[in-house]
Residue frames as a rotation matrix with the C-alpha (Angstrom) as fourth column:
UNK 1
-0.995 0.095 -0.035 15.87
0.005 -0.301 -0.954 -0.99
-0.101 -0.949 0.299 -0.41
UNK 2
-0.494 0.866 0.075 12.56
0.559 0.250 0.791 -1.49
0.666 0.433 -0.608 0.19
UNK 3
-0.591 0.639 0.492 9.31
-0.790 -0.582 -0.192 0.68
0.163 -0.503 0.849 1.99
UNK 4
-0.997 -0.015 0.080 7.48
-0.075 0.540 -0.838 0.07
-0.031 -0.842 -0.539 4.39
UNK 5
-0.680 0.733 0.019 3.86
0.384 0.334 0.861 -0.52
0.624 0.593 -0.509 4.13
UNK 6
-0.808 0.135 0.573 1.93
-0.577 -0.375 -0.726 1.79
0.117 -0.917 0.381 5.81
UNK 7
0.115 0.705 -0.699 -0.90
-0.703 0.555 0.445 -1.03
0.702 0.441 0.559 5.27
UNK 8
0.832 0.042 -0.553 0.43
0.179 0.924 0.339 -4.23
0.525 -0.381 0.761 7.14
UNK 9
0.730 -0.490 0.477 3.80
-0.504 0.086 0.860 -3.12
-0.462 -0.867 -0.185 8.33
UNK 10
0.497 -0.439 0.749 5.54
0.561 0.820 0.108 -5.22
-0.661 0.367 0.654 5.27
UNK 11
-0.390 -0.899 -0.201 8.23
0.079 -0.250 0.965 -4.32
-0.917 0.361 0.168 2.58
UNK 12
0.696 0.516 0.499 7.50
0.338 0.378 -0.862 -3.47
-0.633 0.769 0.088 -0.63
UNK 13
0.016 -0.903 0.429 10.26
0.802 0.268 0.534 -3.47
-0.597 0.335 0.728 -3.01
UNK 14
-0.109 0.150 -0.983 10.87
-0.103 -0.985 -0.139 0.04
-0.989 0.086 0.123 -4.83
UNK 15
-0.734 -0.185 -0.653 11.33
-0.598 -0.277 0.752 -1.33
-0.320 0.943 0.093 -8.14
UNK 16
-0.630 0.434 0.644 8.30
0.625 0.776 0.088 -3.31
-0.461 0.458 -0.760 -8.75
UNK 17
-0.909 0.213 0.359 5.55
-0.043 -0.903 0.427 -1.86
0.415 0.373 0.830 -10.36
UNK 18
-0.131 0.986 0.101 2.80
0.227 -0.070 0.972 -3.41
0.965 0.150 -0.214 -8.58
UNK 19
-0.299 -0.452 -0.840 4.24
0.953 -0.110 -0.281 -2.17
0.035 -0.885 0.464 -5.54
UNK 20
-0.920 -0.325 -0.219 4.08
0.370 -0.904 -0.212 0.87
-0.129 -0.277 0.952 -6.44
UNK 21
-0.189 0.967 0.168 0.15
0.190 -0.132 0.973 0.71
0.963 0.216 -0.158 -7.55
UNK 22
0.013 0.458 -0.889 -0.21
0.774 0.558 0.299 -0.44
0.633 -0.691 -0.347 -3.95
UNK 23
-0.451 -0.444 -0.774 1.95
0.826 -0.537 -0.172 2.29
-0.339 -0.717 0.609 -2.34
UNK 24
0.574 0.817 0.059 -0.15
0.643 -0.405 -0.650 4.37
-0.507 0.411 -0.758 -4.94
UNK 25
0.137 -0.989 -0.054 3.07
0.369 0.001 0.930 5.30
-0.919 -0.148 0.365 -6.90
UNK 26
-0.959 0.049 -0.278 1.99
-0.279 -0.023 0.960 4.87
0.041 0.999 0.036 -10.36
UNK 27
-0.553 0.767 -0.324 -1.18
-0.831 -0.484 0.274 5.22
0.053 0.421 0.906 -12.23
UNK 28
-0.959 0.251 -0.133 -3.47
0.155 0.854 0.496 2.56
0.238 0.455 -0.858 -12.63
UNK 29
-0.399 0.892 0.211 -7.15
-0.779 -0.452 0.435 2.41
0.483 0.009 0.876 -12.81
UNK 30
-0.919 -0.063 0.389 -8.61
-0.390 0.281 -0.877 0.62
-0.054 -0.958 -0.283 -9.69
UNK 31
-0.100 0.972 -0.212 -11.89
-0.470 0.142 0.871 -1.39
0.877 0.187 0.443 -9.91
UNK 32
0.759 0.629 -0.166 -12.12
0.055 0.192 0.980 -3.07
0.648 -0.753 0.111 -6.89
UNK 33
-0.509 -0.854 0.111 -10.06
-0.211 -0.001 -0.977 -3.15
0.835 -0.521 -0.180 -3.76
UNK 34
0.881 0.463 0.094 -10.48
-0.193 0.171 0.966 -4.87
0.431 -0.870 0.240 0.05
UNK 35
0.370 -0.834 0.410 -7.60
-0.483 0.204 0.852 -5.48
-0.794 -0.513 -0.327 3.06
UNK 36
-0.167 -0.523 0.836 -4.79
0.067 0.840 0.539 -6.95
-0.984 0.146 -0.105 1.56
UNK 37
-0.441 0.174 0.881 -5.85
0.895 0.159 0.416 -6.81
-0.068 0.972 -0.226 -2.53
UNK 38
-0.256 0.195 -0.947 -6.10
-0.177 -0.972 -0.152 -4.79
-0.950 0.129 0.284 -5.22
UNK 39
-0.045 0.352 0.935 -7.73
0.763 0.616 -0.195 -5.08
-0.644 0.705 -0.297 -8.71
UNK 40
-0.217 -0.238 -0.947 -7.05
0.163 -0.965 0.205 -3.56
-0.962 -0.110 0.248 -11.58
UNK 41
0.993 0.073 0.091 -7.59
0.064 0.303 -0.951 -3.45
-0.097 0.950 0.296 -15.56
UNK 42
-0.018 -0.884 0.466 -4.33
0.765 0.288 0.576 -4.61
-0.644 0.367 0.671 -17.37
UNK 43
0.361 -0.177 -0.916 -3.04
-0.354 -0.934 0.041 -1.76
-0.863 0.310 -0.399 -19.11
UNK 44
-0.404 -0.255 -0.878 -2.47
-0.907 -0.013 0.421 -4.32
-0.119 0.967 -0.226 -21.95
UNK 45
-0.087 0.714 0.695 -5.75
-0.612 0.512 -0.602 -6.39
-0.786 -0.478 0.393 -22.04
UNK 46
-0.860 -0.503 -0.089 -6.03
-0.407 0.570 0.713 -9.57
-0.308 0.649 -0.695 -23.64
UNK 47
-0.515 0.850 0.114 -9.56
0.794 0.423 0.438 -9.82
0.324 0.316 -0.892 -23.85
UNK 48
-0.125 0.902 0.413 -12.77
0.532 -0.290 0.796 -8.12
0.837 0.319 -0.443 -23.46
UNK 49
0.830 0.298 0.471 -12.45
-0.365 -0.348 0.863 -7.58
0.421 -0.889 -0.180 -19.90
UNK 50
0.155 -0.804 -0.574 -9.00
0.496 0.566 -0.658 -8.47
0.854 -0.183 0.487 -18.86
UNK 51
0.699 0.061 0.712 -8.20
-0.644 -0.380 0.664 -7.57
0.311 -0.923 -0.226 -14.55
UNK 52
-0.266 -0.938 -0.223 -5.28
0.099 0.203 -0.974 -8.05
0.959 -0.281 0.039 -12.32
UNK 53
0.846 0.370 0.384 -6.35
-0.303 -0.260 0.917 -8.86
0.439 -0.892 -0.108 -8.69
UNK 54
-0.214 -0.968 0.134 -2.73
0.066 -0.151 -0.986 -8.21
0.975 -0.203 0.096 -6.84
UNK 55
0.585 0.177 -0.791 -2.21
0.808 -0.042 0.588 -8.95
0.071 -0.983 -0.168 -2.80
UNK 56
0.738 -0.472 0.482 -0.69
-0.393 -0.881 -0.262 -5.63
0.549 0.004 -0.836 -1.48
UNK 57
0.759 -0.523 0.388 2.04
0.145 0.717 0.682 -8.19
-0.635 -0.461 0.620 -0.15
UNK 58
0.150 -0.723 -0.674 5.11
-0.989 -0.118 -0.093 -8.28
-0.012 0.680 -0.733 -2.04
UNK 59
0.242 -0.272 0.932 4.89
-0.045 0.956 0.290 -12.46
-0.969 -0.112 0.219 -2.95
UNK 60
-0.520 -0.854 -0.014 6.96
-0.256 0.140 0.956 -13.47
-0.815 0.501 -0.292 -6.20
UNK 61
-0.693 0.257 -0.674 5.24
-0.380 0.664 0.644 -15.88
0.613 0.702 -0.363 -7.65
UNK 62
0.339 0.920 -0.197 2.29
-0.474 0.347 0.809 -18.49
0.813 -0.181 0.554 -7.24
UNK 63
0.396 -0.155 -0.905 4.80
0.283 0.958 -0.041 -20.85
0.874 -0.239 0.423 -5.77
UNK 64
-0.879 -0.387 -0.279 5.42
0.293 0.023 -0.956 -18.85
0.376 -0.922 0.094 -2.67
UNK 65
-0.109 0.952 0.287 1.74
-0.385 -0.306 0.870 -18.24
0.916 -0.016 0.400 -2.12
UNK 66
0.182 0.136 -0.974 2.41
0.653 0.724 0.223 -20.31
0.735 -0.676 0.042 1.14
UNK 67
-0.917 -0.375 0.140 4.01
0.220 -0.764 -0.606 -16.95
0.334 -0.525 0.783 2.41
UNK 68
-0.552 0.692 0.465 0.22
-0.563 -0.721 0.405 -16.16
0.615 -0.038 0.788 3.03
UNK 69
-0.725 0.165 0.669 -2.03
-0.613 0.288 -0.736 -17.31
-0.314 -0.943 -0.108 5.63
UNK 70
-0.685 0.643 0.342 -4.76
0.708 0.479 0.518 -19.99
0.169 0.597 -0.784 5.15
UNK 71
0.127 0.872 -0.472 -7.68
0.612 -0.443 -0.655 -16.80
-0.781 -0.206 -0.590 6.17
UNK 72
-0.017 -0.214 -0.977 -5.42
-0.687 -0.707 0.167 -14.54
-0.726 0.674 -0.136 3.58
UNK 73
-0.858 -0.466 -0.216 -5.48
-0.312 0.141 0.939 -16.87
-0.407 0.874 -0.266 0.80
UNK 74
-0.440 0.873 0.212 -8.96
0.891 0.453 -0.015 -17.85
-0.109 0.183 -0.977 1.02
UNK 75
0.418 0.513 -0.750 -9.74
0.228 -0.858 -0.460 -13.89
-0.879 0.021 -0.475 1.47
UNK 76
-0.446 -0.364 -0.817 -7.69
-0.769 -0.311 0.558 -13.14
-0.458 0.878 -0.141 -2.02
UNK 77
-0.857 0.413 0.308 -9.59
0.514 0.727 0.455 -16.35
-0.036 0.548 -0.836 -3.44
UNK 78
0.193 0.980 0.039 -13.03
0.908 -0.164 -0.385 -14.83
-0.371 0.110 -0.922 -2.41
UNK 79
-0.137 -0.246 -0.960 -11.34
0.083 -0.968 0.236 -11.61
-0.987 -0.047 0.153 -3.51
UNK 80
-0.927 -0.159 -0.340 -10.69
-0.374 0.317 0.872 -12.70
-0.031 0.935 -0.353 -7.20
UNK 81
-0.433 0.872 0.228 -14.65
0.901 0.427 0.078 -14.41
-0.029 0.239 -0.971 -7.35
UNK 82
0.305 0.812 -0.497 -16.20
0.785 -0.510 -0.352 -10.77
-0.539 -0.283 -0.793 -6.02
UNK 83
-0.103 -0.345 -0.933 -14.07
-0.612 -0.717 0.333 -8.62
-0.784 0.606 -0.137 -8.51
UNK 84
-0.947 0.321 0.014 -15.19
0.152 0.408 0.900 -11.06
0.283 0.854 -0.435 -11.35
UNK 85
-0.027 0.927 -0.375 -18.66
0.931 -0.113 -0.346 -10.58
-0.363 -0.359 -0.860 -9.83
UNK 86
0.296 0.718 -0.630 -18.67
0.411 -0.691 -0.595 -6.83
-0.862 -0.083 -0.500 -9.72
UNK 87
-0.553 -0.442 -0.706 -17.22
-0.337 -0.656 0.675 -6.73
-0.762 0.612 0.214 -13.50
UNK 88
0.209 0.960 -0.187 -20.32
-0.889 0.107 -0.445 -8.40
-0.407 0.259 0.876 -14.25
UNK 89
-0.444 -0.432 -0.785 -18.89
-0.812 0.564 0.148 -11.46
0.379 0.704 -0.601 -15.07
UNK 90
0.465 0.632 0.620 -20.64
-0.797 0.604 -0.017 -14.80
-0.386 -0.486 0.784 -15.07
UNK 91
0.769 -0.476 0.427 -18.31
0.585 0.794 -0.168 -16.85
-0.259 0.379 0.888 -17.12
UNK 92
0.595 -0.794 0.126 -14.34
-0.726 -0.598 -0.339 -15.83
0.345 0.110 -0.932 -17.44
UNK 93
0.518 -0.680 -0.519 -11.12
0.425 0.731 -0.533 -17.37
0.742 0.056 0.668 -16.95
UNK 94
0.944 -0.293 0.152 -8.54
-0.330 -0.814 0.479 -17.25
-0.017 -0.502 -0.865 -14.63
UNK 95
0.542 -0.828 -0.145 -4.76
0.207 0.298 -0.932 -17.19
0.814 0.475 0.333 -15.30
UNK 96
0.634 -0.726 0.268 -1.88
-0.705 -0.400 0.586 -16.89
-0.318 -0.560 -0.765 -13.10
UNK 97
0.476 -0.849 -0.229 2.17
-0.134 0.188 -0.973 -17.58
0.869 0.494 -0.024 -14.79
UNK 98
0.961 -0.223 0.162 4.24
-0.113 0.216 0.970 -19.01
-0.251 -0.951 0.182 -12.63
UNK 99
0.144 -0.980 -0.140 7.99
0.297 -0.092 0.950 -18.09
-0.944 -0.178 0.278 -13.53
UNK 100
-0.312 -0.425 -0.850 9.78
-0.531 -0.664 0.527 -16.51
-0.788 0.615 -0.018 -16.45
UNK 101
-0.967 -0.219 0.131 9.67
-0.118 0.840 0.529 -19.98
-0.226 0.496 -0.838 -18.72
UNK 102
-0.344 0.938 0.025 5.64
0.894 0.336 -0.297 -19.69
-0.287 -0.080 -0.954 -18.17
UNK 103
-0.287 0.238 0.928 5.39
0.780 -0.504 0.371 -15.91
0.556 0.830 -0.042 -19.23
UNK 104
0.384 -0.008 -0.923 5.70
0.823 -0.450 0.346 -14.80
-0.418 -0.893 -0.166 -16.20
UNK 105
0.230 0.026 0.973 6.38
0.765 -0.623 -0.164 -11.06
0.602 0.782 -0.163 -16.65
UNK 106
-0.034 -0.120 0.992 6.00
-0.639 -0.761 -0.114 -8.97
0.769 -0.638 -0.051 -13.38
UNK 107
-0.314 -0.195 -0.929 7.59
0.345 0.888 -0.303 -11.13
0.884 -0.416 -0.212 -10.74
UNK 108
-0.691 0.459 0.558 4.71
-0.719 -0.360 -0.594 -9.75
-0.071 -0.812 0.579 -7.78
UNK 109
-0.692 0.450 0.565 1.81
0.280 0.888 -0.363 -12.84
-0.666 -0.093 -0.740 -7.37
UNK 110
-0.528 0.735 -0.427 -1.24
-0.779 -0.619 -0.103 -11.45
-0.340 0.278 0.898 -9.51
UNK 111
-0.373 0.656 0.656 -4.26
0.458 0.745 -0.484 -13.07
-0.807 0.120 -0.578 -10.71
UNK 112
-0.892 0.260 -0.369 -5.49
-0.444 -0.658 0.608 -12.03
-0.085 0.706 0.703 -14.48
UNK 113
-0.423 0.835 0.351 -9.14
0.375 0.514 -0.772 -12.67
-0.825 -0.195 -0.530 -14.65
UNK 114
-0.965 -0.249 -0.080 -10.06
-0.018 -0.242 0.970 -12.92
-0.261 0.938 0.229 -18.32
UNK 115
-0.252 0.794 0.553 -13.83
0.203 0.602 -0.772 -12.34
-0.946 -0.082 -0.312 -19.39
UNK 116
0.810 0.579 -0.093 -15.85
-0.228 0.165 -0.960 -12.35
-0.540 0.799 0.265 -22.96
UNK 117
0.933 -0.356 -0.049 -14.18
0.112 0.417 -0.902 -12.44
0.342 0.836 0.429 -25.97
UNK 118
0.624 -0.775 0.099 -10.51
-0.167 -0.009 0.986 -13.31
-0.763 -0.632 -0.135 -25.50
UNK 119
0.506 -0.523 -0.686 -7.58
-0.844 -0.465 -0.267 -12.14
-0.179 0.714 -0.677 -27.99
UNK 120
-0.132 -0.891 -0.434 -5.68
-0.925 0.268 -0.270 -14.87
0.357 0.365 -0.860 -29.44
UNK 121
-0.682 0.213 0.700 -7.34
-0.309 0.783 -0.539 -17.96
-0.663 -0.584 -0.468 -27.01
UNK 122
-0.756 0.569 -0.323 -10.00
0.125 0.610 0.783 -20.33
0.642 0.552 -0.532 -28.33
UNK 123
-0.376 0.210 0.902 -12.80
-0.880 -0.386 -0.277 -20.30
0.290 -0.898 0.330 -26.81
C-alpha cells in the first residue's frame, strides 16, 4: 500500500527508503532540496563528497525516467548541476545504476554525484 504525497498528489511506496526521506520518514542529512528533488549525502560515501539527488516521485529506475515530464527532467538535470554547484564542486562525476545486474541497489531513480578523491575509481 502506498501514501499519498502530500507534495504532488502521487504514491509513494511504504517500503522504500527514499520514499520515506521524502515523506521525511527516516533520517537523512539534506543538502539541497527544490519542487520535486531532494539531495542528500550517501550514508555510505564512495568518495570525498559522495550525494544522492532523488525526484520525490517514486520512478524505479533510469529506464522509466520517461514517467517524467520534458520541464521535470530538465528541472532534476539543472537540479543535479546546482547541488554539485552548492557542494562546491567544479569537477565530479555522475553515476546513476540502472537495474540489479548494474548495482543497482535502491530500486527509486537517484543520481550519485561523486566529487574529489574517489574510493576504489581511477581517476
Amino acid at each position: 500500500m502506498a501514501a499519498p504525497s502530500a507534495r504532488r498528489g502521487f504514491s509513494l511506496p511504504e517500503d522504500c527508503i527514499f520514499c520515506k526521506i521524502v515523506r521525511g520518514d527516516a533520517p537523512a542529512n539534506i543538502v539541497n532540496r527544490a519542487e520535486g528533488f531532494v539531495a542528500i549525502e550517501d550514508i555510505a560515501p564512495k568518495a570525498d563528497v559522495h550525494l544522492l539527488v532523488i525526484p520525490e516521485r517514486h520512478i524505479e529506475t533510469f529506464r522509466d525516467v520517461g514517467e517524467l515530464s520534458e520541464s521535470e527532467a530538465k528541472r532534476m538535470l539543472d537540479f543535479v548541476a546546482e547541488t554539485a554547484r552548492k557542494a562546491g564542486l567544479d569537477e565530479y562525476r555522475l553515476m546513476i545504476f540502472v537495474g540489479a545486474g548494474a548495482g543497482q541497489t535502491v530500486f527509486h531513480l537517484h543520481w550519485h554525484i561523486l566529487g574529489g578523491v574517489i574510493h576504489g575509481m581511477p581517476r
